[in-house]
C-alpha positions as CSV (number, residue, x, y, z in Angstrom):
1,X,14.2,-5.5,-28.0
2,X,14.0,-9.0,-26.0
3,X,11.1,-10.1,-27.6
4,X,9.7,-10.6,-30.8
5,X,6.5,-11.6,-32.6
6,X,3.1,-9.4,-31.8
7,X,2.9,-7.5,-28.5
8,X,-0.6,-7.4,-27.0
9,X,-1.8,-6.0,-23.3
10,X,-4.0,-9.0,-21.0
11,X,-5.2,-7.6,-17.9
12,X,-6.5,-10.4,-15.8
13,X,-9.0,-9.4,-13.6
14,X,-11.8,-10.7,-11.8
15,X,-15.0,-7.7,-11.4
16,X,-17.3,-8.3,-8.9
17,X,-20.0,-7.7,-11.7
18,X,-18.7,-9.7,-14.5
19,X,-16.4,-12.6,-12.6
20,X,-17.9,-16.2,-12.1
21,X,-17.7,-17.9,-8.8
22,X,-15.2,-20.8,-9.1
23,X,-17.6,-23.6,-7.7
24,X,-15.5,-25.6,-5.5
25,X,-14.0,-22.4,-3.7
26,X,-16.3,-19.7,-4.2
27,X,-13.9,-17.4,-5.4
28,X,-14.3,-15.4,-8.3
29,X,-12.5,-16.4,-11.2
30,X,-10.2,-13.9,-12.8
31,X,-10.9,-13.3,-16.8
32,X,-8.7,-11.6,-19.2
33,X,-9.2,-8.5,-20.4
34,X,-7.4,-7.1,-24.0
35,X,-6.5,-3.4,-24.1
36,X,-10.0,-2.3,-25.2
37,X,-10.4,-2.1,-21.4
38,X,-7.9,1.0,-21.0
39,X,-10.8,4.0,-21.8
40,X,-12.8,1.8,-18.8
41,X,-9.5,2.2,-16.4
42,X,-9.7,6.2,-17.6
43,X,-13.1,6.3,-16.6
44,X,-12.8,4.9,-12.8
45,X,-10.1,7.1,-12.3
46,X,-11.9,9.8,-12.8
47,X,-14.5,8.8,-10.5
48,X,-11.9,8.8,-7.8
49,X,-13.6,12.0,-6.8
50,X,-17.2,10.8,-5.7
51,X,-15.7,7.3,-3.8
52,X,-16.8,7.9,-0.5
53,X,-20.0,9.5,-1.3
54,X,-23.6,8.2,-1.8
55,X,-22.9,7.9,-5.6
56,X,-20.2,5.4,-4.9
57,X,-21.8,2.3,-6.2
58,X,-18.6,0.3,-5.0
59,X,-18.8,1.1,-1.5
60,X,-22.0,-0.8,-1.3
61,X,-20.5,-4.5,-2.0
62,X,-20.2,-6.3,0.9
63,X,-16.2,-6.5,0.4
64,X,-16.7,-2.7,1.4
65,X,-18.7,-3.0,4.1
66,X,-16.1,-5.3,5.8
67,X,-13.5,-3.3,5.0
68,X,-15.4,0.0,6.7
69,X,-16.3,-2.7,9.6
70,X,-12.3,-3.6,9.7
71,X,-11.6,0.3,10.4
72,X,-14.5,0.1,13.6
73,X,-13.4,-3.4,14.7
74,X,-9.8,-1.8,15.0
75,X,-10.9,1.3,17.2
76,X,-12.6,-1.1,19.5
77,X,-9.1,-3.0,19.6
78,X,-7.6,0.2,20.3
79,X,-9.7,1.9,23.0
80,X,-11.3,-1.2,24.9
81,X,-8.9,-3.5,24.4
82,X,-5.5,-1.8,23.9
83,X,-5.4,1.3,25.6
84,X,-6.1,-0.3,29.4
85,X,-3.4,-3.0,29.2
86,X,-1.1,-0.4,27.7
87,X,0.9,0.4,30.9
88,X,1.2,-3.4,32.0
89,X,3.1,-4.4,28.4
90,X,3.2,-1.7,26.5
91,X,5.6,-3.9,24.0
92,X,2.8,-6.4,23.8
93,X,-0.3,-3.6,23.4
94,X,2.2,-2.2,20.4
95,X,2.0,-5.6,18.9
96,X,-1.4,-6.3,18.9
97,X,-2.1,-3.2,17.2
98,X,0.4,-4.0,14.5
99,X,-1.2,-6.9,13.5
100,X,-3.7,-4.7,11.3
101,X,-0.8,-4.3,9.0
102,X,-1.0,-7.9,7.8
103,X,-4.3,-6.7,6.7
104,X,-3.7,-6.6,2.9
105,X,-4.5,-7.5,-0.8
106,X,-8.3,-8.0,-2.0
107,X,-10.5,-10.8,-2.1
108,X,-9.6,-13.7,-0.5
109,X,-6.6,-13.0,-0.2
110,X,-7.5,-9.6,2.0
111,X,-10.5,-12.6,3.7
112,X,-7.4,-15.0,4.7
113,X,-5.1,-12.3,5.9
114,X,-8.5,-11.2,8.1
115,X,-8.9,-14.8,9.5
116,X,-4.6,-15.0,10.8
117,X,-5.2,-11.5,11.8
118,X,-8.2,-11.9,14.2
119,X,-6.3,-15.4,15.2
120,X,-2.7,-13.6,16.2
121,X,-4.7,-10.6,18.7
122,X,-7.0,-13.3,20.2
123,X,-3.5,-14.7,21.0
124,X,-1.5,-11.5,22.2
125,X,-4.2,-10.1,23.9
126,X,-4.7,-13.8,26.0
127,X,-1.4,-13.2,27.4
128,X,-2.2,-9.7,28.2
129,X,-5.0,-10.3,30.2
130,X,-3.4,-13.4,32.2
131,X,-0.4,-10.9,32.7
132,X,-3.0,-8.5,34.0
């Protein structure tokens, strides 16, 4: 009732498939998208079921492979890392482990996030092991 004039859905978006590179950055460049794009939305939804599987053509892209690498990297963190130092400053060990939770959005965003994330346990667990 706020508005007026003609209403119209615009997803922006940026698909690994159909997104240009921006040439100075490298990112991809989001696009807009009108509502013809809802029946696509349906569609991945309901191939919710198979993600995971072989016939997941997502999870080959190499933002999924980091992501899968992210989940690896942390149980190192954890169990060669972590777990030893966890009697000596357990406050500390907690800490370092948290850090994964600034592990969010997609892109570049989710590649920046990675970058601080890395930065901060290089940090925490330094003072851990001159504590030790």
């Amino acid at each position: 009732s706020q508005f007026s004039g003609k209403r119209r859905l615009r997803f922006h978006l940026a698909p690994p498939l159909l997104a240009k590179k921006d040439p100075t950055t490298g990112r991809l460049q989001k696009r807009e998208f009108g509502a013809w794009i809802l029946p696509l939305f349906k569609v991945l939804t309901a191939m919710r079921k198979i993600r995971g599987t072989a016939l997941d053509l997502f999870s080959y892209s190499e933002e999924r492979r980091t992501e899968r690498q992210d989940i690896q990297d942390y149980l190192t963190l954890l169990h060669q890392d972590v777990l030893p130092l966890m009697e000596q400053d357990y406050q500390r060990a907690v800490a370092v482990l948290e850090t994964v939770q600034r592990l969010r959005g997609f892109g570049h965003v989710k590649e920046r996030n990675r970058a601080e994330v890395k930065e901060r346990q290089k940090e925490l667990l330094s003072y851990l092991a001159i504590a030790a």
